[in-house]
Backbone as ProteinMPNN parsed JSONL, in Angstrom:
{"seq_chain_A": "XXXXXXXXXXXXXXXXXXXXXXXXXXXXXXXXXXXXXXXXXXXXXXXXXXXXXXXXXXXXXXXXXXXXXXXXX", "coords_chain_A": {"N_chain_A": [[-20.338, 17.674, -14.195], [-18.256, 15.061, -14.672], [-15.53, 14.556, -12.884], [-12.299, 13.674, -13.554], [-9.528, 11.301, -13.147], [-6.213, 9.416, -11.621], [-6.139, 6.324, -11.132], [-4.782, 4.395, -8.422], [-4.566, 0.807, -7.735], [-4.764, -1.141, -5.284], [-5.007, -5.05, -4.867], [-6.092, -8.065, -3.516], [-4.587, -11.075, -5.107], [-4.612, -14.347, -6.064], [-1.965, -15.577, -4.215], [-1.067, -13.611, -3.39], [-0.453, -9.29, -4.155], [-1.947, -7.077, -6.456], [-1.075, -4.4, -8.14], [-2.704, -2.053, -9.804], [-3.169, 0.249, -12.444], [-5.679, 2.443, -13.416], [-6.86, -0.052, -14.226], [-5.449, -1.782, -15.512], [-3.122, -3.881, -14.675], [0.12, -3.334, -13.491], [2.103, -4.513, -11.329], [2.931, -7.091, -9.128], [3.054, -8.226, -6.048], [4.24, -9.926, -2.905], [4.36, -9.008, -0.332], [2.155, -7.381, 1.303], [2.914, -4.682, 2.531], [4.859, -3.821, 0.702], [3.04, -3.825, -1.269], [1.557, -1.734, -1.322], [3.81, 0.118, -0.592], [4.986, 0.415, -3.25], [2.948, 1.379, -4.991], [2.323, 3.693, -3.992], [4.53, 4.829, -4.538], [4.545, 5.071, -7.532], [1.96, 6.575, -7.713], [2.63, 8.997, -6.29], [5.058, 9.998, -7.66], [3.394, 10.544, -9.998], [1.629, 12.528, -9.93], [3.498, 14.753, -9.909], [3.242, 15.35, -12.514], [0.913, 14.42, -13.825], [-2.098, 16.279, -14.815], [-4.365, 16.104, -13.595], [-6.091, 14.517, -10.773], [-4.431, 11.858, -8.695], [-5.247, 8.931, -7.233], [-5.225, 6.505, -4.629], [-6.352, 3.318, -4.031], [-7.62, 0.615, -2.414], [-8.161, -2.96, -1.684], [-10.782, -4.695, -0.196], [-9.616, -6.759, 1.629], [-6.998, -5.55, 2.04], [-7.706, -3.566, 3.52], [-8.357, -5.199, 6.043], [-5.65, -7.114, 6.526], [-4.078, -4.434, 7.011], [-5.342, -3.239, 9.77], [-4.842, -5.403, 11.026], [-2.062, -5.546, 10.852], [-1.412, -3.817, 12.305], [-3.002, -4.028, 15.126], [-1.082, -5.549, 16.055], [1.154, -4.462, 16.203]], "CA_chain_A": [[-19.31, 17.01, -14.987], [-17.038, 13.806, -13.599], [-13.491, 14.698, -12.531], [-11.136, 12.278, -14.149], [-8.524, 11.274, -12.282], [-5.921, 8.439, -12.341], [-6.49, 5.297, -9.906], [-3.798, 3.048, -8.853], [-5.658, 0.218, -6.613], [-4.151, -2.836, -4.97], [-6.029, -6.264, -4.513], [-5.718, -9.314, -3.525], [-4.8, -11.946, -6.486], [-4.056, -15.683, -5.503], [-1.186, -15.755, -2.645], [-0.046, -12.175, -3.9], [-1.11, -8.35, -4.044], [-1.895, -6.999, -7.586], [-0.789, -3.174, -8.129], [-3.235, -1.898, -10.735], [-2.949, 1.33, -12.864], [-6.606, 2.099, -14.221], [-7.978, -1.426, -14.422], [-4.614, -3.006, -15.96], [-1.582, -4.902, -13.84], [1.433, -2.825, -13.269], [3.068, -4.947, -10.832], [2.214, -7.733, -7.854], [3.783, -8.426, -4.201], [3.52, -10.942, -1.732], [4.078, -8.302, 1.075], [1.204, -5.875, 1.738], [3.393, -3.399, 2.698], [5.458, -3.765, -0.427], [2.794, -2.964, -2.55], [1.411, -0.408, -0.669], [4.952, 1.353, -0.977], [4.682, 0.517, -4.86], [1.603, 2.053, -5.589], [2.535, 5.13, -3.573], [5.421, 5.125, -5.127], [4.196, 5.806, -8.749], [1.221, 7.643, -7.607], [3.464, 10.495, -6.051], [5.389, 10.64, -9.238], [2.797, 10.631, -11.013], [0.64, 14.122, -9.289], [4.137, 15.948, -10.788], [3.312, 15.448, -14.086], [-0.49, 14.947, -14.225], [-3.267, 17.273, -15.043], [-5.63, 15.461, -13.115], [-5.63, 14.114, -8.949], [-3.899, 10.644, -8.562], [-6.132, 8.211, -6.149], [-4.604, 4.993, -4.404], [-7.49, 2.782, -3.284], [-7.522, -1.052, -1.762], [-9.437, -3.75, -1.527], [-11.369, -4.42, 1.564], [-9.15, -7.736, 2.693], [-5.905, -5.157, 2.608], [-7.651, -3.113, 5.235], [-7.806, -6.159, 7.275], [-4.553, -7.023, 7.059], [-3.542, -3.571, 7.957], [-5.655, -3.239, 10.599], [-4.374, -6.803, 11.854], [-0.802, -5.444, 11.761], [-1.323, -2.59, 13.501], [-3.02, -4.502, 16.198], [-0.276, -6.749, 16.162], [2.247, -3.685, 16.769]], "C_chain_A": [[-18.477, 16.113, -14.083], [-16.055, 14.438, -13.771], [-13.27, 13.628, -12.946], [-10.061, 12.259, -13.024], [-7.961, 9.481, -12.591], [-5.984, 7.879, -10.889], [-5.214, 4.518, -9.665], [-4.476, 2.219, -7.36], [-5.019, -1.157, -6.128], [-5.355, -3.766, -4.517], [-5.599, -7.261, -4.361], [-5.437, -10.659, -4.74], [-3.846, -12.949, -6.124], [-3.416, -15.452, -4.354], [-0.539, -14.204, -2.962], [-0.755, -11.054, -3.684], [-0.956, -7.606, -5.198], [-2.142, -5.177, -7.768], [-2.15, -3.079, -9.284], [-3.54, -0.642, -11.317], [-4.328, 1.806, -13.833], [-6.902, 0.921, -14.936], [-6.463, -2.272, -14.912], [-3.448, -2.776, -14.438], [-0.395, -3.891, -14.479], [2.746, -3.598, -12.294], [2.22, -6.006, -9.595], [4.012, -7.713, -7.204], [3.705, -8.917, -3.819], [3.726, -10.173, -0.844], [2.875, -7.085, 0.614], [1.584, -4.464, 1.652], [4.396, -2.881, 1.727], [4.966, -3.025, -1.668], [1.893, -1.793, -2.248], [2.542, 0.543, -1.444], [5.562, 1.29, -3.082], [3.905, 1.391, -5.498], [2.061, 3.328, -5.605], [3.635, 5.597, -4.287], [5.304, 5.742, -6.428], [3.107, 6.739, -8.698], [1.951, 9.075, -7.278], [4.071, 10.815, -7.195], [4.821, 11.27, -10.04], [1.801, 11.909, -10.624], [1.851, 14.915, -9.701], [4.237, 16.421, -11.72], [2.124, 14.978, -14.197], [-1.395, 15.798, -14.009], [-4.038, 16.72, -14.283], [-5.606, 14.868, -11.236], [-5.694, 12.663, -9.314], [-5.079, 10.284, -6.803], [-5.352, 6.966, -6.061], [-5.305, 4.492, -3.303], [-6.436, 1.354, -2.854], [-8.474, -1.808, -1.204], [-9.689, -4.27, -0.18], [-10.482, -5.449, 2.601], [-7.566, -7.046, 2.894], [-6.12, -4.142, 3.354], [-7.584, -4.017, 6.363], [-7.129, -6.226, 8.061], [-3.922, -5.694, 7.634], [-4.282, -3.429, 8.8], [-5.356, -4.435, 11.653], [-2.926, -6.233, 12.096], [-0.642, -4.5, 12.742], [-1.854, -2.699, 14.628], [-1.94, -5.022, 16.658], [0.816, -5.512, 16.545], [2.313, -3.008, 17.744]], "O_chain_A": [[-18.1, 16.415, -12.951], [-15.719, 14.888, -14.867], [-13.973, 12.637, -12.751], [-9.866, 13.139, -12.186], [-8.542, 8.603, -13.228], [-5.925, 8.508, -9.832], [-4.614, 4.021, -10.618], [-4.78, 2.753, -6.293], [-4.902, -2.129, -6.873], [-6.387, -3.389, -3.962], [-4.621, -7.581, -5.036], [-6.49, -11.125, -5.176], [-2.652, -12.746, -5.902], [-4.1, -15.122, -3.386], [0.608, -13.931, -2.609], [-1.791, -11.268, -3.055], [0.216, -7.249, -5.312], [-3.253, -4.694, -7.555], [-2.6, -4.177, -9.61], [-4.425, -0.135, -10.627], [-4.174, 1.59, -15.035], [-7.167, 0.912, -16.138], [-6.427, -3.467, -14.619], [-3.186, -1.891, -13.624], [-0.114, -3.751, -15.669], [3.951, -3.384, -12.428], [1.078, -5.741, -9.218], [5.178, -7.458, -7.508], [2.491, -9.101, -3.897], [3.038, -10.645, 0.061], [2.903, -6.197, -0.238], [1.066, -3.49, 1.105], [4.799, -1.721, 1.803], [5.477, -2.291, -2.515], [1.609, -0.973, -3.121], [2.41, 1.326, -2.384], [6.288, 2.001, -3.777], [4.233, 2.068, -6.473], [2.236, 4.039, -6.595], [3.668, 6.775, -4.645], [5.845, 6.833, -6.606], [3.125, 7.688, -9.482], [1.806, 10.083, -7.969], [3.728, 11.831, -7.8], [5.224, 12.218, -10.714], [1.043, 12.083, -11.578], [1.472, 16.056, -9.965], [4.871, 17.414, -12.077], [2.026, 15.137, -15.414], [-1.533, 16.138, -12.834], [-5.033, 17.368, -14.606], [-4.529, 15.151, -10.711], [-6.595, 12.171, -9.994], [-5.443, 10.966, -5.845], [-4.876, 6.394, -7.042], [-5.19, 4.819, -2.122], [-5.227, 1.128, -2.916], [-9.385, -1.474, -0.446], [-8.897, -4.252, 0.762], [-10.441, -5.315, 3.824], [-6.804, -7.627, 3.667], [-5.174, -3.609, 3.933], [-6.968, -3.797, 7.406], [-7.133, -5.95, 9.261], [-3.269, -5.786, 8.673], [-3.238, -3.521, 9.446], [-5.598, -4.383, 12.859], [-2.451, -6.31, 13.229], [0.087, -4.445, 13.732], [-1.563, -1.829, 15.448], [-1.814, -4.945, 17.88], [1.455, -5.887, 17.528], [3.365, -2.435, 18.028]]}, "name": "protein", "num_of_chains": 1, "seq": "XXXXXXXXXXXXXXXXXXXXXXXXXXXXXXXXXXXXXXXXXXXXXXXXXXXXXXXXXXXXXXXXXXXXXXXXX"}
């Protein structure tokens, strides 16, 4: 049987970073680390009050960039 579970996934979209709550738009960012701390932000909320395990993915060009800032620090 599949585990359900709820996704929240950031991606790149035009000059911005596009939060996404099972497939729809909850919110964009132009910092990385903005919507990083977005995502996480409703995902933690959201494991106190769902039945199910919260997941917070990202698309492959915001490992990049984090891996670019964290060279960079």
């Amino acid at each position: 049987m599949n585990e359900q579970c709820i996704d929240y996934h950031i991606a790149h979209v035009g000059d911005a970073w596009g939060i996404f709550r099972d497939g729809t738009q909850i919110g964009v960012r132009d910092n990385p680390a903005d919507a990083i701390a977005f995502a996480n932000f409703f995902a933690d909320r959201e494991t106190l009050i769902a039945p199910v395990p919260v997941h917070v993915t990202a698309d492959t060009l915001l490992h990049r960039v984090i891996r670019d800032l964290r060279m960079a620090a």
